[in-house]
N, C-alpha and C positions, 0 to 999 in steps of 0.2 A: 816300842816294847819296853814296860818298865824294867829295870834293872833290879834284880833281887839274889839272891843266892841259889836259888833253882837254875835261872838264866844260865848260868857260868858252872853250872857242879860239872857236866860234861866237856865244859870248855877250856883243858889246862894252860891255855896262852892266854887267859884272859881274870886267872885268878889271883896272879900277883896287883894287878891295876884294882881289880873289886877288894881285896886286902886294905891295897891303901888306902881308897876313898872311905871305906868302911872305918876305918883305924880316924882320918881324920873326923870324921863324924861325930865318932864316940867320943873324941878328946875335945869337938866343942860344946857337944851335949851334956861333958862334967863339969863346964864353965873353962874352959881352957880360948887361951885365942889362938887362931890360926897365924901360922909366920903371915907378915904383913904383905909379903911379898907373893902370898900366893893369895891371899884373900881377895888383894889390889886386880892383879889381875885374872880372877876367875878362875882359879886351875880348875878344880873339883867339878863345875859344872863344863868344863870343856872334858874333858877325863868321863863322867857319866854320858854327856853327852856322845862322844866319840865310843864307847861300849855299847851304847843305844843302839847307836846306827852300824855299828856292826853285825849286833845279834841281830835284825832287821836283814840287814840284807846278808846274812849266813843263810838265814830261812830259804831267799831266792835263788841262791849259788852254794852250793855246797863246796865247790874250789876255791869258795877266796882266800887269798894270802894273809891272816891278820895281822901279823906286822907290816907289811905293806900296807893294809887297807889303814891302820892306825898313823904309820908313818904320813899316807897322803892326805888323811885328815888335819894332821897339826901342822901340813904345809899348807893346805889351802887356808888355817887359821892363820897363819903367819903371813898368810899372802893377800887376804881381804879379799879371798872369793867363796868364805864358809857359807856366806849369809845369802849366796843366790837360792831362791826357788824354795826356802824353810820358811816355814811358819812363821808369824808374825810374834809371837809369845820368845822364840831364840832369835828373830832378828834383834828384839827391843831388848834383852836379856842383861847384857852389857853395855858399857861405854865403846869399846873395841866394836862390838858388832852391830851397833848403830855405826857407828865411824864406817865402818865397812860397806853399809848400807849404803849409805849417803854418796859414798864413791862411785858405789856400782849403779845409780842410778844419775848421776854425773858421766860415767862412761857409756853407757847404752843408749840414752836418749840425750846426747847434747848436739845431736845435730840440728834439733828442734830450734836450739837457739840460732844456730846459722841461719837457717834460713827465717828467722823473725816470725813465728808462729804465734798465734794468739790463742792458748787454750784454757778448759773451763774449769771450774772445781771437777766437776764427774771425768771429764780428760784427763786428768793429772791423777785422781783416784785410779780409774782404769789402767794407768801406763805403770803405775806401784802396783797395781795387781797381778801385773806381766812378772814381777820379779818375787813379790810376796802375796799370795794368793787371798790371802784374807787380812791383806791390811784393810784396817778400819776407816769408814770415809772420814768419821769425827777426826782427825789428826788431820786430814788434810784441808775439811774446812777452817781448822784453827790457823793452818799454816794461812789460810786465804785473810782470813781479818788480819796477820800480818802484813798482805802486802796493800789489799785494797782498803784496810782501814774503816772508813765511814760509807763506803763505797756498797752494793749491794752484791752479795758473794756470787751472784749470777754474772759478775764482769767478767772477761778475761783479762790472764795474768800471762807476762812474757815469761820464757821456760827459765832465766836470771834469776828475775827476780822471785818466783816461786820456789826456785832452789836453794836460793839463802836463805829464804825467809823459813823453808824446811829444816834445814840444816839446825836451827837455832830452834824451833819448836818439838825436834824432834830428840835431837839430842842432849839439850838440857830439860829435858821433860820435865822433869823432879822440880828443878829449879823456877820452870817456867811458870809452874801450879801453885808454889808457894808463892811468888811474887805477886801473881795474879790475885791471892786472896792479901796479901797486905795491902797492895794497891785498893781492892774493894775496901779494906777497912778503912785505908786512910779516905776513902770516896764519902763512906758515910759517914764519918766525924768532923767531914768541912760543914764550917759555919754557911749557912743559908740567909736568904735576905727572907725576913718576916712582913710578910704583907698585913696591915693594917683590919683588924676584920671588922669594921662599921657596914651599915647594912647595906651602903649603896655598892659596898666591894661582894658582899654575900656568895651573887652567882656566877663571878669570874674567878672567886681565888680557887678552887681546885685549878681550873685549867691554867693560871699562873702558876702557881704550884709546881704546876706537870710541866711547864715550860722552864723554871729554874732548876727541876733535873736535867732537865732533860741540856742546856746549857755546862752545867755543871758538868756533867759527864763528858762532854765534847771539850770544855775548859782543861780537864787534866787534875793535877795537885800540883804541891809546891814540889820543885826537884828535888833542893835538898833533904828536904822530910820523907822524900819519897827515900831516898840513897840511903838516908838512918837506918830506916826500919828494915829496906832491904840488906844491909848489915848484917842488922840483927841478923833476920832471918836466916841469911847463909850462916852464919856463926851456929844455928840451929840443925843446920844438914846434915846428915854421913858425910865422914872424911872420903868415904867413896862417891858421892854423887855427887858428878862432874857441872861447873857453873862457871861462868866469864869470868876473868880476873875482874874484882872491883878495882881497880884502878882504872880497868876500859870504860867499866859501867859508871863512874864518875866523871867520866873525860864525857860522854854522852849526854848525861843528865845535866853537868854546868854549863852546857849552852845555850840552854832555855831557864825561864823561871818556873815555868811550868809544862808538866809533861802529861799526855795519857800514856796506858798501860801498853794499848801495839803503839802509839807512837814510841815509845822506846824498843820494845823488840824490833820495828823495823828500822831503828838507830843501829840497833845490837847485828840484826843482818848485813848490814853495809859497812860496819866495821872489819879492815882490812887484820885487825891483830886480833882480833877475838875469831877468825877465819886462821890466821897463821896457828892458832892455837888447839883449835879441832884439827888440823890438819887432814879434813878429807879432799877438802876441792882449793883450787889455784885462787889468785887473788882475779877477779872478778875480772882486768881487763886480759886473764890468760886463759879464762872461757875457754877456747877454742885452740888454743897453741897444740902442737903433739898430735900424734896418730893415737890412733884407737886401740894399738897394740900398746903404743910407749904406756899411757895410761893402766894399762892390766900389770905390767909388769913393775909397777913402779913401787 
C-alpha cells in the first residue's frame, strides 16, 4: 500500500513518523544532505517501509497494536529476520538486507551441505524461491559461472561452494557489474596476434581469428592492470555501495600474472577475510558448527 497523506489522515499514531519521513524528504529535495548516519543505513526506507506494512495489515486486523506492530518490525530488522518471505525488490534493497538474506539462506538450507548433495542451477533457484518468491534465475546463473567457470552451467554445484560464490555476487552487486565491464574493456584492448593475410592463409584466418578470442578470453589480463583500473573504478562508486577491501582484492590478483574475471570472484569467494567482512556466514570450515536455533538468534 503506497504511503501518502490520505493513508494516515485517520491514523493518529502514525502521523508523527509520516511528519518525519516527509520533513526529510523535503530537506533533500532542496539540495540538503541527510545526517550521514541515516542515509548509511536506510532509516527512511525502513520507516516507509514499516508504515506500509502496517497500513497493509490494519486493512486485515482492525486490533493491531501499532506500537507493537512497529516495535516488532525494527526488531525483526535488528535481528536479520526482516527479509523472509519479501519480495525480491526489499530483499536486494540494502547492504543489511542482502546480508540478512544470505544468512537466512545459510540457516534453512545447510543441511544440504551435510549431507554432500549435488544440486543444479534450477535447484538452487527453486530453494531461493522458498524464501523469496520471485527471485530472479539471472542472479543465480551468474552466481553459477562463479563457481563452475568454463564448465557448462548444467553441472552441479555443492551447496559450499554455491553459497559463497552467492554471497559475493549477490552482495556486492554494484561492484561486481562495474568490474565485469572494466575487465571486458581491458579484454578488448589486449593486443592480438595478426595473422599474415597472403592468399594461401585466405580461408582459415576467420576461424584462427575466432580461435585467438576465443584463447584470449580463457587466458585472462594482466593482474596488475586488471587491479588499476579496478581502483579506479571503485574510487568511482557511492560511498554507500559496499565492495572488498582492495587490499583483499590485491592479495588475490598478485598470485597470478594473469587473471579472468570469475577467476577472481571465485578467488574473492574463498577468501576467508572478505567473508569475515560481510559478516553473514562462518569461515567456510564452521559450515556446520551450532544448532539451527544458535544461528537464528545470533
Amino acid at each position: 500500500m503506497p504511503l501518502t497523506q490520505d493513508t494516515v489522515e485517520q491514523k493518529p499514531t502514525l502521523v508523527i513518523i509520516f511528519m518525519y519521513t516527509q520533513t526529510w524528504k523535503i530537506y533533500a529535495h532542496l539540495g540538503h544532505f541527510l545526517p550521514l548516519s541515516t542515509a548509511r543505513h536506510n532509516v527512511l526506507l525502513y520507516v516507509e517501509d514499516a508504515i506500509s506494512q502496517l497500513l497493509e495489515y490494519k486493512d486485515e486486523n482492525a486490533k493491531i497494536i501499532h506500537g507493537k506492530f512497529l516495535a516488532d518490525y525494527f526488531r525483526s530488522v535488528h535481528k536479520g529476520t526482516h527479509t523472509m518471505f519479501r519480495e525480491f525488490e526489499y530483499v536486494r534493497a540494502t547492504p543489511h538486507n542482502r546480508s540478512c538474506f544470505i544468512k537466512s539462506v545459510w540457516s534453512c538450507f545447510r543441511h544440504i551441505a551435510s549431507h554432500g548433495e549435488l544440486l543444479s542451477v534450477k535447484e538452487y533457484h527453486s530453494l531461493l524461491c522458498l524464501l523469496c518468491n520471485d527471485f530472479p534465475l539471472d542472479v543465480v546463473q551468474r552466481t553459477a559461472r562463479i563457481v563452475l567457470m568454463d564448465d557448462a552451467l548444467d553441472c552441479l554445484m555443492s551447496f559450499v561452494d554455491f553459497l559463497y560464490a552467492f554471497q559475493i555476487q549477490f552482495y556486492y552487486e554494484e561492484f561486481v557489474n562495474a568490474c565485469k565491464e572494466a575487465y571486458d574493456h581491458l579484454l578488448m584492448a589486449s593486443p592480438t596476434v595478426v595473422v599474415p593475410s597472403t592468399e594461401s592463409w585466405t580461408q582459415t584466418k576467420a576461424s584462427t581469428t575466432e580461435t585467438e578470442n576465443v584463447a584470449r578470453l580463457n587466458e585472462g589480463v594482466n593482474s596488475q592492470t586488471f587491479f588499476d583500473v579496478m581502483e579506479k573504478t571503485c574510487g568511482k562508486l557511492s560511498q554507500f555501495t559496499k565492495r572488498p577491501s582492495l587490499q583483499h582484492i590485491h592479495s588475490e590478483l598478485s598470485k597470478l600474472p594473469k587473471v579472468t574475471f570469475y577467476g577472481l570472484l571465485t578467488a574473492l569467494s574463498k577468501n576467508d577475510d572478505i567473508n569475515a567482512e560481510i559478516g553473514s556466514l562462518p569461515c567456510h570450515d564452521c559450515m556446520l558448527d551450532g544448532s539451527d536455533v544458535d544461528i537464528i538468534l545470533r
